[in-house]
C-alpha positions in Angstrom: 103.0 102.0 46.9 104.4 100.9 50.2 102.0 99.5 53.0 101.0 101.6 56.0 102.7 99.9 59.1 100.7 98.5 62.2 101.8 99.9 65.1 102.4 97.1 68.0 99.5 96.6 70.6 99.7 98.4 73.6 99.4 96.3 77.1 96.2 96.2 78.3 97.1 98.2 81.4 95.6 100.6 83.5 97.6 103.7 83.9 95.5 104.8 86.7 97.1 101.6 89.0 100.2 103.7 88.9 99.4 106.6 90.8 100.6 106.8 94.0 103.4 104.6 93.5 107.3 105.4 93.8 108.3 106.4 90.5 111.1 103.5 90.7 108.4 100.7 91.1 106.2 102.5 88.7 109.0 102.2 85.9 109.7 98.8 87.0 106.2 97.4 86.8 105.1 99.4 83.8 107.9 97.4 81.4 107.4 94.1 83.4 103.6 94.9 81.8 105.2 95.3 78.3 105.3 99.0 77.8 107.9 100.0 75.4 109.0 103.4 76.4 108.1 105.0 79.8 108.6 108.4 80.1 108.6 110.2 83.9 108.1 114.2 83.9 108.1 116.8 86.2 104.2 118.6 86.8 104.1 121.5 84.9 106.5 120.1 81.8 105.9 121.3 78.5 105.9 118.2 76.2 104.7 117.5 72.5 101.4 116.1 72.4 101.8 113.3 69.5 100.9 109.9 70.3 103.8 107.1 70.6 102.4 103.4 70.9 103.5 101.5 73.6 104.5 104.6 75.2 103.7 105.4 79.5 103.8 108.6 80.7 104.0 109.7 84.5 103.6 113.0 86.2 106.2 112.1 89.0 106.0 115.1 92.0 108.3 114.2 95.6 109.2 110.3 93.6 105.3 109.6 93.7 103.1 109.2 90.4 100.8 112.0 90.6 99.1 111.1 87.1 99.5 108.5 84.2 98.6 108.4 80.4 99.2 106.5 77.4 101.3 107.5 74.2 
């Protein structure tokens, strides 16, 4: 039987420290810190709720960061 594999670590990274930046910078920073995949979304966008490692979601309203969360 084949091994499970171990997902990469995440960055140890707040995502609060991006709210309230430009989305641009936020982006920027986020895969200067290592993230993998950022993803930037519109408030109010339906999305699937499984969990990606290494993956940085923003709620980005008028190009600010209005909220952040992992996977």
């Amino acid at each position: 039987m084949a091994s499970i594999p171990t997902p990469p670590a995440e960055p140890q990274d707040n995502p609060d420290g991006y709210v309230g930046l430009a989305a641009d910078r936020a982006e920027r920073l986020a895969r200067e810190r290592g993230w993998s995949t950022v993803r930037s979304l519109p408030p109010g966008a339906i999305i699937t709720m499984e969990y990606r490692a290494g993956r940085l979601n923003f709620e980005v309203a008028e190009g600010r960061v209005i909220r952040a969360w992992k996977g």
